[in-house]
C-alpha positions in Angstrom: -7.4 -27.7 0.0 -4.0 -27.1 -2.1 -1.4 -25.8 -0.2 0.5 -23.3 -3.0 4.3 -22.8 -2.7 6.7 -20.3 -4.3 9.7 -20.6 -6.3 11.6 -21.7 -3.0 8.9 -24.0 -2.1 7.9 -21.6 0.5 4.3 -22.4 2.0 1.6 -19.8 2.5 3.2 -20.5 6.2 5.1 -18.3 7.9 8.0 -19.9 10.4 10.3 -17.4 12.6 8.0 -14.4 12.1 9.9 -11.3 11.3 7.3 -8.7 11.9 4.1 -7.6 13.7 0.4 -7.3 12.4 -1.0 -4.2 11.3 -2.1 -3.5 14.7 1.5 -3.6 15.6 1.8 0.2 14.3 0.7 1.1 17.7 4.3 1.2 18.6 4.2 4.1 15.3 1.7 6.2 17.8 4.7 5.4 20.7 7.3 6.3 18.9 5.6 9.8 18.5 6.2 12.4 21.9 3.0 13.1 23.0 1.1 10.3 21.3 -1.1 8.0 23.2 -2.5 4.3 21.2 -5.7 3.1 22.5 -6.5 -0.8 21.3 -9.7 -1.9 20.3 -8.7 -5.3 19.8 -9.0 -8.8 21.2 -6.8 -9.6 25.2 -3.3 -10.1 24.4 -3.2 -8.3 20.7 -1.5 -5.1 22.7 0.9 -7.2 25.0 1.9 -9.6 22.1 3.1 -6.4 19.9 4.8 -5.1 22.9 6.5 -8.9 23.1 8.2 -9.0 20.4 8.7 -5.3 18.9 9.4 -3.7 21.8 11.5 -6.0 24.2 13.0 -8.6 22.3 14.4 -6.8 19.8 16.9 -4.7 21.4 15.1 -4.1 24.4 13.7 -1.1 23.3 11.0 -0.4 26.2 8.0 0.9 26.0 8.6 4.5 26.6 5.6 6.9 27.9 2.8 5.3 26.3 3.8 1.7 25.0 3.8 -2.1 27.1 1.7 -2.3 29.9 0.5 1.5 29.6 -1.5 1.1 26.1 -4.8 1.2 27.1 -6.9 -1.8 25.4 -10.5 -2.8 25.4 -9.3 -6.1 25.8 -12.4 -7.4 23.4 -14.0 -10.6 24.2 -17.2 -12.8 23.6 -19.4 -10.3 24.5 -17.6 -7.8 22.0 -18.0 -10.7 19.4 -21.5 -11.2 19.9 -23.1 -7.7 20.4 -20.4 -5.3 19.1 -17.5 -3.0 21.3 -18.7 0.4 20.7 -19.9 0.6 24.0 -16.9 -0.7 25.2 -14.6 1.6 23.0 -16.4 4.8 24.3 -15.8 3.7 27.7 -12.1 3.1 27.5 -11.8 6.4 25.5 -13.4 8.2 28.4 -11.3 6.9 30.9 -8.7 7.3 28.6 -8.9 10.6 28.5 -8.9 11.3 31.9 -6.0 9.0 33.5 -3.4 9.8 30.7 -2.5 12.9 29.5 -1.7 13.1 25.7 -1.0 15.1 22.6 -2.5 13.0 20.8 -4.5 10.0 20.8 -5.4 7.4 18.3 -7.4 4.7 18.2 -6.4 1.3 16.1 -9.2 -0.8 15.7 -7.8 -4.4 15.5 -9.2 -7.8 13.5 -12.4 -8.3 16.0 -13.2 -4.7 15.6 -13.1 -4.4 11.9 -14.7 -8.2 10.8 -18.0 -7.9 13.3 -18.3 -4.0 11.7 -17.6 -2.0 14.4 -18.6 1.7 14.0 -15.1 3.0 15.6 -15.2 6.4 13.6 -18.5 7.2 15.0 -17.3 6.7 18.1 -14.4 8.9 17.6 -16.2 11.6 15.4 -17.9 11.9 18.7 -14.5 13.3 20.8 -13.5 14.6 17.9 -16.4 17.3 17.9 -15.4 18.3 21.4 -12.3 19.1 20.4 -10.3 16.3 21.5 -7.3 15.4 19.7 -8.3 12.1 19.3 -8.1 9.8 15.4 -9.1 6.6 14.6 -7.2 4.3 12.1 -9.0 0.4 10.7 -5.6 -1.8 11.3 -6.9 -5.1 11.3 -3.9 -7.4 11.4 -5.4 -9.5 8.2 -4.6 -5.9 6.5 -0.9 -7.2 6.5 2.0 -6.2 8.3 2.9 -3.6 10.8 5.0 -1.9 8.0 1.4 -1.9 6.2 -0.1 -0.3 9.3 2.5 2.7 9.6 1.4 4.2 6.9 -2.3 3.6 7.7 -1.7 5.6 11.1 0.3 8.6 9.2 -2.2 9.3 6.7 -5.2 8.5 9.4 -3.2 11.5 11.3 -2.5 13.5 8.2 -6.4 13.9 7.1 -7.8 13.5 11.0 -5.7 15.7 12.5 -2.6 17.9 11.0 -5.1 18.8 8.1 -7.1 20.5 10.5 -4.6 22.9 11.0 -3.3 24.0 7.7 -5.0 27.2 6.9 -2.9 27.6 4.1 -1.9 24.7 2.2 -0.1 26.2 -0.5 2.3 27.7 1.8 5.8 26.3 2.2 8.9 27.1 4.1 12.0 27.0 2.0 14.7 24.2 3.8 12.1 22.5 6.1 11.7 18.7 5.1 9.7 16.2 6.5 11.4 12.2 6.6 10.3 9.5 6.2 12.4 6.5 6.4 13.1 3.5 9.1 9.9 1.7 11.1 10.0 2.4 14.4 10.5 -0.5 17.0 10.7 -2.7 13.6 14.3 -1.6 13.2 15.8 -2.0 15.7 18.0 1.0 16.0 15.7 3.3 14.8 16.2 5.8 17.2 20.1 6.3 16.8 19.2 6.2 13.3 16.7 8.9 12.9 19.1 10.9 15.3 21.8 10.8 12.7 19.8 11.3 9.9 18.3 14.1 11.1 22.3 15.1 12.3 23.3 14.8 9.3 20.7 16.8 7.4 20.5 19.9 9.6 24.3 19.8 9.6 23.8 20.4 5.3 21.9 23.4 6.2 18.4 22.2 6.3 15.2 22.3 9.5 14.1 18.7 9.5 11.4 17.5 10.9 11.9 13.6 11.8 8.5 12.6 13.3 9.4 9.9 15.1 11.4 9.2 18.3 13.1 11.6 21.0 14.9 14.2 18.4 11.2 15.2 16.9 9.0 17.9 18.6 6.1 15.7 18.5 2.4 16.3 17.6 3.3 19.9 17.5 6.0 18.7 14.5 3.4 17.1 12.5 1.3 20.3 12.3 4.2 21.7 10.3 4.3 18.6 7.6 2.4 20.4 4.8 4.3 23.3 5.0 7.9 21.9 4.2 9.3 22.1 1.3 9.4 18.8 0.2 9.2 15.1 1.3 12.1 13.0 1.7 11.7 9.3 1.2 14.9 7.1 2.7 13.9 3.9 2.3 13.3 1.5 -0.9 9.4 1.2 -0.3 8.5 2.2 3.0 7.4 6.0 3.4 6.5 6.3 -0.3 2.6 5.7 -0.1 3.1 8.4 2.5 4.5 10.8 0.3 2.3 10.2 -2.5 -0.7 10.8 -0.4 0.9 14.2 0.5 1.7 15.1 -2.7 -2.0 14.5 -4.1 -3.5 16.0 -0.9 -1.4 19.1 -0.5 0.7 19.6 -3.7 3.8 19.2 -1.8 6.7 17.1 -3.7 8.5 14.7 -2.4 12.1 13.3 -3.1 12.8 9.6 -3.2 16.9 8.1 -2.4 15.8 4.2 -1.7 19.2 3.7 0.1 19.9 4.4 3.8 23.1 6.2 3.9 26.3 4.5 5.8 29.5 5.9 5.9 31.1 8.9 4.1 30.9 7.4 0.2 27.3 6.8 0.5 26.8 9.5 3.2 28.5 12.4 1.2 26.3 11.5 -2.1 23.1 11.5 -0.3 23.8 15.4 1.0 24.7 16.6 -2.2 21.6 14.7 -3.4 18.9 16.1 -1.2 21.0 19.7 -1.4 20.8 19.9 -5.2 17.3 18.7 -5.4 15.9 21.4 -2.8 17.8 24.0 -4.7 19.7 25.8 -1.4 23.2 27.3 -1.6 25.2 24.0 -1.3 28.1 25.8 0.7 27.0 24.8 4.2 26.9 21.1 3.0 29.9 20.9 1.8 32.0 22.3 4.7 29.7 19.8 7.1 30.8 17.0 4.9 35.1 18.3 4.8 34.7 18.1 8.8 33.0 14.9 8.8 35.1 13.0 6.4 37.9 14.2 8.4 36.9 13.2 11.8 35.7 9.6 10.0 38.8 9.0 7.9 40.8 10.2 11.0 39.6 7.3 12.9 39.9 5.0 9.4 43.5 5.8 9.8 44.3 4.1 13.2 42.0 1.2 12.2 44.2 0.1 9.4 46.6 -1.1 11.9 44.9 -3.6 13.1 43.3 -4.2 9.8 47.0 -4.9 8.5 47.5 -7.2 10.8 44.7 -9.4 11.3 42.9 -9.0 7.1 44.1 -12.8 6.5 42.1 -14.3 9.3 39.1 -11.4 9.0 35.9 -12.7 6.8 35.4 -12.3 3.3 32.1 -12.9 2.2 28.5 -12.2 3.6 25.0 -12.9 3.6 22.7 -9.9 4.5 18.7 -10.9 6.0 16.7 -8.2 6.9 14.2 -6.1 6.1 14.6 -4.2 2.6 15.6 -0.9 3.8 18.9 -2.2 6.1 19.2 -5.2 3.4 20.2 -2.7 0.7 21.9 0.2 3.0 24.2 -2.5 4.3 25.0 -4.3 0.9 25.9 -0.6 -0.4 27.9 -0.2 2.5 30.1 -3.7 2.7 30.6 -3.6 -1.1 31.9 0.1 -1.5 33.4 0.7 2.3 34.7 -2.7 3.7 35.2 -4.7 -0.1 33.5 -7.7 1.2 32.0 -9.8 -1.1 28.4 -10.1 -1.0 27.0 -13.9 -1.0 23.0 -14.5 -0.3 20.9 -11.1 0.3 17.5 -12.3 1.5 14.6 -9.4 2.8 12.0 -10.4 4.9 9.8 -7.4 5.1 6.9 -8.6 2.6 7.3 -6.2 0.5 4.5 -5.4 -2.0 5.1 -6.6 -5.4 5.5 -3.6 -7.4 8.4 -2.2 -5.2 10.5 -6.0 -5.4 11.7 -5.0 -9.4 13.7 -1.6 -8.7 14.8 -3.4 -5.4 17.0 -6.0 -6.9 17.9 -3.8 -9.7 19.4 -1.8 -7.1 21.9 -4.9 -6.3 23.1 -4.8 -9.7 24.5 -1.9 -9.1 26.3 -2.1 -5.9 29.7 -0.9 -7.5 31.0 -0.5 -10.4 32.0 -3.8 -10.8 29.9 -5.5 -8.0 26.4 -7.1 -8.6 24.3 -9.6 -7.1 20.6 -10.9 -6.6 18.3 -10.7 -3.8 15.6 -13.2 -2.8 12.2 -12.3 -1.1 11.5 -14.9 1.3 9.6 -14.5 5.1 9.3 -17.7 6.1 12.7 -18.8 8.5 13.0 -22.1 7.5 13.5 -21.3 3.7 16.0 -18.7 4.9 18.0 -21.2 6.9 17.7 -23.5 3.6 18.8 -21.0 1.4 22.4 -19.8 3.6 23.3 -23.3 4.1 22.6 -24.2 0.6 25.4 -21.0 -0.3 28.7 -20.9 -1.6 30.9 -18.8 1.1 34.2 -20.2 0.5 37.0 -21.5 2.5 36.8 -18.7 5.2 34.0 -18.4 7.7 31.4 -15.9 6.6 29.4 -13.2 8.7 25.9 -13.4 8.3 23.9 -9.9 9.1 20.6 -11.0 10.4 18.6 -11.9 13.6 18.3 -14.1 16.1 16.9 -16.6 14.2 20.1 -17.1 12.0 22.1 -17.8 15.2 22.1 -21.7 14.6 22.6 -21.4 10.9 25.8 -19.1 11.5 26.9 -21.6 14.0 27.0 -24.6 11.7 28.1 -22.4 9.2 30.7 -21.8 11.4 30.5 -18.1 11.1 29.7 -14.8 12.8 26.5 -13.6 13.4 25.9 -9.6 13.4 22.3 -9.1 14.6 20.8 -6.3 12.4 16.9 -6.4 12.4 14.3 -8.2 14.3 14.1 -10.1 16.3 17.4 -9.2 17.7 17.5 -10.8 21.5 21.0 -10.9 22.2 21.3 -7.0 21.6 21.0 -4.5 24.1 20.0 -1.1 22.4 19.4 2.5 23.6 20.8 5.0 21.2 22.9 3.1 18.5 23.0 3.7 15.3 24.2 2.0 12.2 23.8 5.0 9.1 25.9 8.3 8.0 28.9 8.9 9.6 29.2 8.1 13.2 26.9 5.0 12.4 29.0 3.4 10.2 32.1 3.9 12.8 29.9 2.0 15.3 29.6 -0.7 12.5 32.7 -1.2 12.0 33.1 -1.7 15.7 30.7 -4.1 16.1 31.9 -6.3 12.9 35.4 -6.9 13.6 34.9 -7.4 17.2 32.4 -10.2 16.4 34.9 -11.5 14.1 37.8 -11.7 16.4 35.5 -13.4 18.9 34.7 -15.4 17.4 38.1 -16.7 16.9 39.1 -16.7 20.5 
């Protein structure tokens, strides 16, 4: 059999894995108060996604409902042989009476879906009762966990929330629903989503985030067809989302495909999102005079020791990541910190049509700033590809993962771990976007740097 390679010679094997499967979206239904996964997939698919999304990669946990508390029917040869609806129906009900939930949805994983496992009849089943219980086909050979997100939103959107919308014309002027980072896939997700929604309540809208500990939970998501409008922050992710919304409930959606950090980029997106919804844009601009002067004020007292230590500081960069903090953090370095951008590699596998607006959003960075951006999953061809790059006489800083530890090191550079997996980060509530993000960014940057140097 031919083995078929792309431009980089990159096989259709994947070293250093930078994601889950689709199944992996279970850490989606954690990521939601209230929400409760339930596997129907082979021993180990549940723990594995846990593994590596969860706990290395910032040490996240697994909150109320993830790690060892997803339940799982843990499907084996029996399942194979003579199917797992049995099995399935069993875990639901004893589901159903151990945890208590908001919400709970079933993802039916590769065994499931290839021997043809009825799982929405099994469901439909609760679902009559009146539990509050969806199902959602996530086979992992469906593609990634980023994939599976939006399999689970719009497997809650029609299963669930629509059941709730007497009125789906009506819409509540100001109230927008976001859709932007993967949860547990990015690793600071939940500091993220916190500013965000900061941020945009601070411009005078009601937002309803969806995901982590500043959303209301389930009780949020019956409101999602009544906001105003959709908001997209990401370059792909989210969109198929929106779209789906917009078809199913006529509700428009708004698309900025870079992450906001600091007060350039911050600052534009507001006045972006204001003038699009069509609200008085007075409350936005005084939040943005009190936040440019708290972030400048601190600006200030960094240029000290930016005076003093620029000639040993690093110059250039590579970014690799996934393509929403890829782009957000190219924008960022360019226009913020004037670094020069060197290799920009995303790792997210994303779908084909989105890759041509991506990497024309590099050749825009600045005015004056352009560069390309490479797709490429597979670690050793990103090794390959940063030694193989120009960085100049001064060490670089390369903004990756773990994996790009030992290419920094012989690169003799700094390593600022950005995305998963990210093992040698500790993370609670940090945050990397808007205002206060970008301050931590800054932190974290030139105290690697200096380090490194010591």
């Amino acid at each position: 059999m031919a083995v078929t390679k792309n431009e980089h010679g990159q096989t259709n094997s994947i070293n250093q894995v930078r994601y889950g499967c689709a199944v992996g979206a279970l850490y989606s239904v954690v990521s939601i108060p209230g929400a409760v996964p339930i596997g129907h997939c082979g021993p180990g698919c549940m723990d594995k996604q846990y593994t590596s999304l969860a706990f290395y990669n910032g040490f996240q946990g697994s909150g109320y409902s993830g790690g060892s508390v997803s339940p799982s029917v843990n499907a084996g040869e029996k399942e194979v042989v003579f199917g797992g609806e049995k099995r399935l129906d069993e875990l639901i009900k004893s589901t159903l009476k151990i945890i208590e939930g908001d919400l709970f949805v079933v993802l039916n994983g590769c065994i499931g879906e290839l021997v043809g496992d009825d799982v929405g009849a099994v469901v439909s089943k609760y679902q009559k009762q009146g539990v509050p219980i969806v199902y959602a086909e996530t086979g992992g050979f469906k593609g990634n966990n980023f994939v599976g997100h939006e399999i689970i939103t719009t497997a809650i959107i029609d299963q669930y929330v629509d059941k709730f919308t007497l009125n789906k014309d009506h819409r509540e002027k100001g109230l927008i629903n976001v859709w932007s980072e993967l949860p547990y896939q990015n690793t600071f997700w939940r500091g993220d989503l916190s500013e965000l929604k900061r941020i945009l309540e601070g411009a005078g809208f009601r937002v309803n985030i969806l995901f982590g500990g500043k959303s209301a939970g389930v009780e949020e998501w019956k409101t999602i067809p009544h906001a105003q409008f959709n908001l997209v922050v990401s370059p792909w992710l989210g969109l198929k989302t929106a779209k789906h919304l917009e078809q199913k409930y006529n509700q428009p959606y708004l698309h900025i495909p870079v992450l906001p950090i600091g007060a350039q980029q911050t600052a534009a997106f507001i006045r972006q999102v204001v003038e699009y919804a069509g609200i008085d844009p007075a409350t936005a601009e005084s939040f943005i005079e009190q936040e440019e002067k708290e972030y400048y004020y601190y600006l200030e007292h960094f240029n000290d020791f930016y005076a003093e230590y620029w000639w040993g500081l690093p110059a250039t960069y590579a970014v690799v990541g996934d393509s929403t903090y890829n782009l957000a953090l190219n924008k960022f370095l360019v226009n913020q910190l004037g670094l020069i951008p060197r290799r920009q590699i995303i790792t997210d596998n994303t779908p084909e049509k989105y890759r041509e607006a991506i990497a024309q959003e590099y050749q825009k960075l600045a005015h004056d700033v352009a560069t390309t951006v490479d797709f490429v999953e597979d670690g050793y061809i990103v090794g390959k590809l940063l030694r193989e790059t120009d960085f100049g006489h001064k060490p670089p800083i390369i903004f990756g993962t773990t994996w790009e530890r030992d290419t920094a090191k012989a690169l003799k550079g700094n390593i600022v771990e950005v995305g998963f997996p990210a093992s040698y980060e500790v993370v609670l509530n940090k945050s990397y976007i808007g205002y206060r993000g970008a301050l931590q960014l800054i932190e974290k940057i030139f105290t690697v740097a200096i380090s490194a140097s010591a």
